[in-house]
C-alpha positions in Angstrom: 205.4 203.2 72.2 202.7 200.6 72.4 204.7 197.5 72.0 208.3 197.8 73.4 209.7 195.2 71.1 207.7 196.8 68.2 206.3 192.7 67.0 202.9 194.4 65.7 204.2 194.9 62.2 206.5 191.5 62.3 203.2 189.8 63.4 201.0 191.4 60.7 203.4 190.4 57.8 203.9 187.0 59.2 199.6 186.3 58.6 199.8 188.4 55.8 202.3 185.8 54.8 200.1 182.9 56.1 197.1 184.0 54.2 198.6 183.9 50.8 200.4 180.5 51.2 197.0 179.3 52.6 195.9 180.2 49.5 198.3 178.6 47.3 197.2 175.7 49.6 193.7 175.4 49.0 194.5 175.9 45.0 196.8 173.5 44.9 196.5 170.9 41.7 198.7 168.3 44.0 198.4 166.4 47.5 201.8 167.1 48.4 202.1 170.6 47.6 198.8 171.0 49.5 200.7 169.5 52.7 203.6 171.5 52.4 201.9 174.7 52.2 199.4 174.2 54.5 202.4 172.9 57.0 203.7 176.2 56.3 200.9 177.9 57.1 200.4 176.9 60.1 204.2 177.5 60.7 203.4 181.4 60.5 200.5 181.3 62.3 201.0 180.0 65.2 205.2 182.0 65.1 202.6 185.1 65.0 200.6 184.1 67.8 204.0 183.4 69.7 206.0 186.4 69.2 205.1 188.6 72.3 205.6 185.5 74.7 209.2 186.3 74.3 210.4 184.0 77.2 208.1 181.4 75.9 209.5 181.6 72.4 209.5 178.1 70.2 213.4 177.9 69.8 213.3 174.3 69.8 215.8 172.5 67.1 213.0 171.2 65.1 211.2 174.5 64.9 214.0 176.4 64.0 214.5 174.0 61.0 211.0 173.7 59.7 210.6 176.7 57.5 214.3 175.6 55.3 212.9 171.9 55.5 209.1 172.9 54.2 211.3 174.7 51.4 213.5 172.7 50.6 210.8 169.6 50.1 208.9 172.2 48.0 211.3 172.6 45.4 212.5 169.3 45.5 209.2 167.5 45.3 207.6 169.8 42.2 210.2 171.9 41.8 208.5 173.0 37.7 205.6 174.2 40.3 207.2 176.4 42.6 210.4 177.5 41.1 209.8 181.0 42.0 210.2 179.9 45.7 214.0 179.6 45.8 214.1 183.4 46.4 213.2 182.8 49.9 216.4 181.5 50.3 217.4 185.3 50.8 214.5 186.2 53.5 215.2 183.2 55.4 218.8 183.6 56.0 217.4 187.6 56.8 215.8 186.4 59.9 218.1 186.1 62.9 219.3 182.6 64.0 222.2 181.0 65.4 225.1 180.2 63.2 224.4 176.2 62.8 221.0 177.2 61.4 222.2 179.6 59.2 224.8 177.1 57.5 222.2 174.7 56.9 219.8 176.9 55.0 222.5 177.9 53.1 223.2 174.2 52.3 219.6 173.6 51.1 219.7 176.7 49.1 222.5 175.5 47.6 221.2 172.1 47.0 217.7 173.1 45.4 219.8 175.4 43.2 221.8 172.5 42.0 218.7 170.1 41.2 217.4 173.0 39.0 219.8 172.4 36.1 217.8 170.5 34.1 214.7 172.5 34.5 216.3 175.7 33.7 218.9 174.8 31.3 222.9 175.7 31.8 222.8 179.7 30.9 220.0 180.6 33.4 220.9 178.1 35.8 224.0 180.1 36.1 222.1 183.4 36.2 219.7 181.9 38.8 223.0 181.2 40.7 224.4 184.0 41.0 221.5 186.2 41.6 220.6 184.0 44.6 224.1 184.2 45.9 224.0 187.5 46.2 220.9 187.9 47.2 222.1 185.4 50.1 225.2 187.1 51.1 222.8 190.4 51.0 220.3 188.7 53.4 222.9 187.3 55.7 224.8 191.0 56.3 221.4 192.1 57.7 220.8 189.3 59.6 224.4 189.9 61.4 222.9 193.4 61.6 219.9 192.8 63.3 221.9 189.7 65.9 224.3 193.0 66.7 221.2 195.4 67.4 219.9 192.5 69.6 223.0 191.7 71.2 223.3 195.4 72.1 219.9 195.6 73.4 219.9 193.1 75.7 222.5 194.9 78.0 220.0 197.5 78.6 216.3 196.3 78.2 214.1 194.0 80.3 214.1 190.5 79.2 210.1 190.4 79.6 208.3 193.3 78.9 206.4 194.5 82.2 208.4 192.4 84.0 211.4 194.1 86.5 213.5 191.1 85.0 217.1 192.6 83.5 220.4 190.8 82.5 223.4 190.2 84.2 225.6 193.2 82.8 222.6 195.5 84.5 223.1 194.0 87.9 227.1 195.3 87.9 225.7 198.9 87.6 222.9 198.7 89.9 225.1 196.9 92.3 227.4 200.0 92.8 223.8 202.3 92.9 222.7 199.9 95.7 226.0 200.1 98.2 225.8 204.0 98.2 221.9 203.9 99.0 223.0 201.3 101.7 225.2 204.0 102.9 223.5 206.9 102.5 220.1 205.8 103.6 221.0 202.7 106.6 219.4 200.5 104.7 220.2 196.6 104.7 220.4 195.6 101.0 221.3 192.2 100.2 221.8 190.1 97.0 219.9 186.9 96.6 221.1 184.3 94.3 219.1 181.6 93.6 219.6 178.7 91.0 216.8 176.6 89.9 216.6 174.2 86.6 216.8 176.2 83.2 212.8 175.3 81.6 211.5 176.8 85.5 213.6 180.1 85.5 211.2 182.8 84.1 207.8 181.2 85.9 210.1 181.7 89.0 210.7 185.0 88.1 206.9 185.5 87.3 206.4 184.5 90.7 209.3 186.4 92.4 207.9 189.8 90.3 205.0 189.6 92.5 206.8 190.1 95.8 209.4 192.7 94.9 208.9 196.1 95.4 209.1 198.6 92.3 212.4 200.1 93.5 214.1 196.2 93.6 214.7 193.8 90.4 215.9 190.4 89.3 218.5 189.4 86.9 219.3 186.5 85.0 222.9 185.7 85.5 222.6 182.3 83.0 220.3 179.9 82.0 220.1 178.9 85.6 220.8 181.5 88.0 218.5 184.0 88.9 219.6 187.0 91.3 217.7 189.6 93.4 218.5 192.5 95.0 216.6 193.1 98.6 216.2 196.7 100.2 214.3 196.9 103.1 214.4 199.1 106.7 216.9 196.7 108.7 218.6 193.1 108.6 215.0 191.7 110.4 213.0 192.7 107.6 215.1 191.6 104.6 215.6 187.9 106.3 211.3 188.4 106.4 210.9 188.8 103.0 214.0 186.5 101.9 211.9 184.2 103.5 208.8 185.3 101.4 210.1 185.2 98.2 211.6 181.4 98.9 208.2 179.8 100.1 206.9 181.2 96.7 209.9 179.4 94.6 210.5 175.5 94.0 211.2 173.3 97.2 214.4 172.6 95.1 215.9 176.1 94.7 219.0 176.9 96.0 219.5 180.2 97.7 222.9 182.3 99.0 222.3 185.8 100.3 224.9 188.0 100.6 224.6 191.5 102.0 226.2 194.3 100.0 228.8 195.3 102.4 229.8 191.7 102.5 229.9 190.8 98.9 233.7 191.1 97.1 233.4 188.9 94.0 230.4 188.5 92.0 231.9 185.7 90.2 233.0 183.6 93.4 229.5 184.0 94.6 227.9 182.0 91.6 231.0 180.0 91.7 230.0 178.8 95.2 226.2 178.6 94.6 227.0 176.0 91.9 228.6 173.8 94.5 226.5 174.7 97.6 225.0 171.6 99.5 222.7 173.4 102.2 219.6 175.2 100.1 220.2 177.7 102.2 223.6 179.8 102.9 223.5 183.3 104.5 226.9 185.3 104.1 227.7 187.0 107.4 231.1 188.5 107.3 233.7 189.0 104.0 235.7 186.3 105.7 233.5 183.6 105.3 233.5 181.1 102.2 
């Protein structure tokens, strides 16, 4: 599988997309529908160009809301022009978004519908209605779909393609995989939790990828805890290259290392990282806070 989140044929349908509302643009008999399209234009060209930076992804409010705002200004500003377009009502509310968005396109949709009374008189205003509505409630049941096949996903594929960077529910498995190697092999395997700001996680963990061996990985706990898992040859080592991967992180990072045999709660670990002073804390014993 070439591309493991398989956006080839979203990106190829998203400039196929852009090419034929560029060309409504350039054909365009007004100034204002030539703005809108060729705002939505370059709305799908440059979401094309951004698709396999999945980390990097433009889910800004305002972004988010541009493709229902260019649409809704469409139909409201020459709506005897570009009628047709309130059927993409239906593919908007297909693509997968967060709640609040999807009540808002629905509100436009609704909106446009309404100020198309007069233009399409009372019997096929009603018919355009109704056909939109379901067309809606069809686009929204796939939309839950795909947020359920994403949610799913998530527990079991890297965040960043090529990059050994997993979610928290991975860690809980690997963390049971991790005290019997300790066992087994005499190895000294500690967990590093580290918790930077939210918009420097991923270049940390760009920069934490490089010093990791392929046998180790990092997780992303939240939006601002990042945790690593350590195996090396003896207790000298690991504090070594604990000490590497910091000097390649933020002066402000804050670190706790816990070795496996002295970690009992996950959860009161990041609870005490969030309220550590030192940037520093080394767990030595299961007694110790």
């Amino acid at each position: 599988m070439r591309s493991k989140y398989k956006t080839g044929l979203l990106r190829v349908n998203l400039l196929v997309a852009a090419m034929l509302v560029a060309l409504r643009a350039i054909t365009a008999d007004a100034w204002i529908d030539a703005i809108l399209l060729g705002t939505m234009t370059a709305w799908l060209i440059v979401t094309s160009v951004r698709l396999p930076l999945g980390h990097r992804r433009l889910t800004v409010t305002l972004w988010q809301l541009m493709p229902g705002l260019l649409l809704a200004a469409l139909l409201w500003a020459a709506p005897e022009r570009h009628i047709a377009w309130i059927w993409i009502w239906a593919i908007l509310l297909m693509w997968p978004q967060p709640p609040w968005a999807l009540l808002l396109h629905g509100l436009l949709a609704a909106v446009t519908w309404y100020a198309q009374y007069e233009l399409l008189g009372s019997e096929q205003w009603w018919l355009a209605g109704l056909l939109l509505a379901g067309l809606m409630v069809f686009g929204l049941s796939r939309s839950r779909a795909l947020q359920a096949q994403r949610f799913a996903t998530r527990h079991r594929a890297r965040l960043v393609a090529g990059w050994p960077l997993w979610p928290s529910a991975r860690l809980e498995r690997d963390l049971d995989r991790e005290r019997r190697r300790s066992t087994r092999e005499s190895a000294h395997v500690e967990l590093l939790l580290l918790r930077l700001p939210p918009r420097k996680q991923f270049s940390a963990a760009g920069r934490l990828r490089h010093h990791l061996q392929r046998f180790e990985s990092c997780y992303r706990l939240d939006r601002s805890t990042l945790g690593v898992l350590l195996i090396s040859r003896d207790a000298e080592q690991g504090a070594h290259r604990r000490q590497r991967l910091l000097d390649a992180l933020e002066p402000s990072t804050t670190a706790r290392a816990i070795p496996l045999p002295c970690l009992v709660s996950l959860a009161d670990e990041r609870h005490a990282l969030a309220r550590q002073s030192p940037s520093l804390w080394i767990k030595e014993s299961p007694t110790h806070a």
